[in-house]
Structures are given as C-alpha cells and as structure tokens.
N, C-alpha and C positions, 0 to 999 in steps of 0.2 A: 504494500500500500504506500504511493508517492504521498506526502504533505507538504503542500505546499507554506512558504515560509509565513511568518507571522507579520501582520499589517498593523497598519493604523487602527485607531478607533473612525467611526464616520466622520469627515469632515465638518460636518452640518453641527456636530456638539463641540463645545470649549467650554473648555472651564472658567471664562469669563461669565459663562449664561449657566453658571449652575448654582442659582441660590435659593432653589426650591428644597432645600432639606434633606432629601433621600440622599447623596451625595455622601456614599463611606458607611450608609445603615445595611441590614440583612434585610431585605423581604421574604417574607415566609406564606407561603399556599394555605391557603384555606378550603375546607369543602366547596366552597365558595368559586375555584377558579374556572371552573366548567372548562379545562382545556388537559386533555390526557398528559399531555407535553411537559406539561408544568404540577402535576400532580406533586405531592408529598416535597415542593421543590424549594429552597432555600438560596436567593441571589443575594450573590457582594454586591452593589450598585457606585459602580462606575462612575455616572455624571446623569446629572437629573437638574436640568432648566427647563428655557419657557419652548425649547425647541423638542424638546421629550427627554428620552431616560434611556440609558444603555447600563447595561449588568451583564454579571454571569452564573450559571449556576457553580455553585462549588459542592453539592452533595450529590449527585449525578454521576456517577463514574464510567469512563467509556470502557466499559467490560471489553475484554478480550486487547488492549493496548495499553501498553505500560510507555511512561516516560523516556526508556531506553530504545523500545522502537520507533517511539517518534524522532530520536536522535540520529536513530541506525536508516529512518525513511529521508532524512534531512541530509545522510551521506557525512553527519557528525562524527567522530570516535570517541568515545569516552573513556578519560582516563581514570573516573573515578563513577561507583555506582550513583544513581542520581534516584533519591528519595521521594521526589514529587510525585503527586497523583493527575491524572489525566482526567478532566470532566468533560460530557455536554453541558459547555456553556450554554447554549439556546439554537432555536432553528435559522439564525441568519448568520451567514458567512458560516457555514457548519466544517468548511472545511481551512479554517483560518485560526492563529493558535493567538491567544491573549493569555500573558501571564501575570495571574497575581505574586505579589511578595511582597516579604518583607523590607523595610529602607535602603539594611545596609548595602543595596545597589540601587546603583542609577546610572543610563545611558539618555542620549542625546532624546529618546524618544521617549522617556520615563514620564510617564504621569503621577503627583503627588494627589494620591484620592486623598487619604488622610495622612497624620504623625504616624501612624500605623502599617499602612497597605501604601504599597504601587502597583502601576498597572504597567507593565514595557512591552511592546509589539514587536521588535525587531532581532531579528534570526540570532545576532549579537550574544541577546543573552544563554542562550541555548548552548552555543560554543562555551559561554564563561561556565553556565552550570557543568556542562561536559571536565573543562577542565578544572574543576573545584574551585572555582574564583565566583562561583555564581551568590546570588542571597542563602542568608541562613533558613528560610522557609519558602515554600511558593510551592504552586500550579499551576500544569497549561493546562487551560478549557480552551475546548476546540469549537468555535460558534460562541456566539455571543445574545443576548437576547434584546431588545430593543420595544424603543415606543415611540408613538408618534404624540406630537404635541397635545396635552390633556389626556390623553388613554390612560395611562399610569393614575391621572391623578381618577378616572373614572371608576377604576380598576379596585381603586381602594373604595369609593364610595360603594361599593358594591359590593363590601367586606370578601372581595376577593385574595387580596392581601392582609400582612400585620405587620408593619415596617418593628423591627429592634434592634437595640443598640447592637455593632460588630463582638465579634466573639472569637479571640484567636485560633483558637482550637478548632471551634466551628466552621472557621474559613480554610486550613489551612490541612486540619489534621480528621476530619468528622465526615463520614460519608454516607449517602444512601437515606434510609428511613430511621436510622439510628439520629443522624443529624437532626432530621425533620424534628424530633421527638424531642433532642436536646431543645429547641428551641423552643419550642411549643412550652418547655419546662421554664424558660428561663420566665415566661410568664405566669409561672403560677395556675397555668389555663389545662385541664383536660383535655385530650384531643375531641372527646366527645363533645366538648361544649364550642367546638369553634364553629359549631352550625351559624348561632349567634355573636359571633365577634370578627370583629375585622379593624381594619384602617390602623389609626398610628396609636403605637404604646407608650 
C-alpha cells in the first residue's frame, strides 16, 4: 500500500479565524451523531473559526497498519522502533497523514493548536521520528474530519456532540471504545444517559 506524503491542513482555515473555542478541546459522539463514521468517536480539534472546524479522530485505529509500514510505504528506514499509533482521522483526504504531538518539535509547517499539542503535515517529521529525533509523543491519523461554516456549531445544538477539556492520554495513548468511555467518564455522565446530553461541558 503506497501513502502518499502528509499535506497541509485546508487552506480556507488559519489560525487567525479561530476564536470560536473548540480550538485544542476533544469532541466526543453522542447517541446523538446519527452518522456510523463517527460513532463511539472522540476528535483533537485542530482549528475551529467562522470559516468551520477541522479535527481528527485519535481513538479510531486503522487496524491492520502500524506506524512502521507507513514508514516502510513512504520508502523511510527506520532506525529506531516508532511507538505511535495510526488512526482514521475522518473521511476527507482519507489518504493524507496529519500528525498530532507533543511541543518538543517543531518544523516550518508546525501548527501550535495549544501549550500542549501540535499539528505538523510535512513528510519531515516522519524521517525525524524514523530517526529518533522525532516528538516524545504523537500520531499519524490518516484523513482528517472537517466542517463547513456553522455545521459544527449545529452539530452541537443537536447534542450530537460534548466538547471537553484535552486529555493526554486520551489523545495520544487511548484507543477505540475504551477511549470513548474514558471520556464519557471524565464527565461524570453514564453512557446510558447521553441520550439527553450534549453541546459544551
């Protein structure tokens, strides 16, 4: 399986146009999301302005591909095992790789979401992680998830979502329905009870 290299985020978001709040929080799925895609799903969010919202999922795992063949499909060598986990970030650009991590790196194309997370697109860090210069934590999610101006925020009114504070572990180390659940917990909330709950915590 070829992958091709990691891109930008869309053009159309900047972090000048991101001071609708979501910017650095988890979103978490509700019974609520009516879309299979996104079931039991938990997004980093990326950048969220008046022009929409991009995220990724980080509890999604892309079964059957580990970090090392995406190295080995990228015609990388690695000199050192690389610990990250591989997600579906979302169904747009599903074949384009966005990595979360931690600070202690940064390239020319590094996005500061928060003190906490960055976002880097370019093949760059893939080589550093290869040769152990890479962050002390991270993810490539492969696709990215996206919104169009106001959906996200409709999204919520429609307690399809439950926006809450980032969670290291959660973003970094937590996967599948095991994450869903951590998070659901960090509210004190039932999963049975999320019939009635939604929007921001």
């Amino acid at each position: 399986m070829r992958m091709p290299e990691p891109t930008a985020p869309p053009q159309e978001f900047s972090v000048a146009s991101t001071p609708y709040g979501l910017q650095g929080k988890l979103l978490v799925a509700t019974p609520h999301i009516g879309d299979p895609l996104f079931e039991k799903s938990v997004i980093y969010m990326c950048l969220h302005g008046e022009d929409g919202a991009m995220g990724v999922v980080v509890n999604h795992s892309h079964h059957g591909l580990t970090f090392t063949e995406v190295l080995e499909n990228l015609s990388i060598d690695a000199n050192v095992t690389p610990r990250g986990r591989v997600t579906r970030g979302g169904p747009v650009q599903e074949q384009r790789g966005f990595v979360l991590h931690s600070p202690d790196y940064e390239h020319d194309t590094t996005l500061k979401v928060t003190d906490e997370v960055c976002l880097t697109t370019a093949v760059e860090i893939l080589r550093d992680i290869a040769e152990g210069q890479g962050p002390a934590d991270y993810l490539i999610a492969l696709g990215c998830s996206q919104w169009a101006a106001g959906q996200l925020e409709q999204e919520l009114e429609a307690n399809a979502w439950i926006s809450i504070e980032p969670d290291h572990e959660l973003i970094f180390l937590s996967e599948n329905e095991p994450a869903w659940k951590q998070a659901i917990a960090k509210l004190g909330i039932d999963p049975g009870q999320l019939a009635s709950v939604g929007g921001h915590a």
